[in-house]
Each structure stands twice: as C-alpha cells, then as structure tokens.
N, C-alpha and C positions, 0 to 999 in steps of 0.2 A: 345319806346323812347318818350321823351316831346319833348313840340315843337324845345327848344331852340338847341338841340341834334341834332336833324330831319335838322335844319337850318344850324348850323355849320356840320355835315354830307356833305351835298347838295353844300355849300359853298366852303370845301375843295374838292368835287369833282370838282366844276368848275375850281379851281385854279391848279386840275389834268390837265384838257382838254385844259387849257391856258398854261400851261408847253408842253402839248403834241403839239401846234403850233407853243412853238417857237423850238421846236426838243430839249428840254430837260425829255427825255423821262426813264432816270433814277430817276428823281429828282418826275416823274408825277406817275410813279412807287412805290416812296414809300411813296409817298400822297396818291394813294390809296389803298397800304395794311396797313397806318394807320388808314382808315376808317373803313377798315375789321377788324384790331382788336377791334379797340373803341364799334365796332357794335356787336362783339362778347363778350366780355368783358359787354357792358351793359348787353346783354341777361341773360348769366349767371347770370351777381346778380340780373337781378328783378326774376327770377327763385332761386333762393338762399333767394333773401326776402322774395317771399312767402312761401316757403319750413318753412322759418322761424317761420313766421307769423302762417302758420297751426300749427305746433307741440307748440307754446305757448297757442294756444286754447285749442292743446288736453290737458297740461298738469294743464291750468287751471280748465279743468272740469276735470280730473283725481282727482287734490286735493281739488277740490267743492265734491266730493263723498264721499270722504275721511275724512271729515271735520265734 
C-alpha cells in the first residue's frame, strides 16, 4: 500500500479504538472490517497489476519474434 492508504488505514483504526471507549462497539466493528476489506481488495489488484503487467511483456516479446 502507499503511504496515503497506510495513513487513512491507521486513521480509521484509531477512530475503531475511540468508538471502542465510548462502548460503541458495533459501530468500531465495522470500521474495522472495512479496513480488512480495503486491505484486501488493495492486495488483490496490486497482484492483479502485476499479473498484468507480466503477460503484456510476454506478449510483447511473443510478437517481437514474430515480427
């Protein structure tokens, strides 16, 4: 993740742990299962970009061979 992700991530956990003191502890609950997905949801696509990324090299030097 970049910073600014890494930041609001960290951010919204704090605003978890200041919900968990004042005993709104549904509310701190699903601040942070939107952090878990945000955090999964990134992985996936910088995993998916590079997936990308590779097979446009393979298929560049496929049709540099070809050529």
């Amino acid at each position: 993740m970049d910073s600014r992700a890494v930041t609001a991530v960290n951010t919204a956990m704090g605003v978890a742990s200041y919900l968990d003191g004042i005993a709104e502890r549904k509310r701190a609950n699903d601040v942070r299962r939107l952090c878990r997905s945000n955090t999964s949801y990134r992985a996936r696509l910088s995993t998916l970009h590079q997936d990308n990324m590779q097979l446009r090299a393979r298929v560049a030097e496929l049709e540099a061979k070809h050529v």
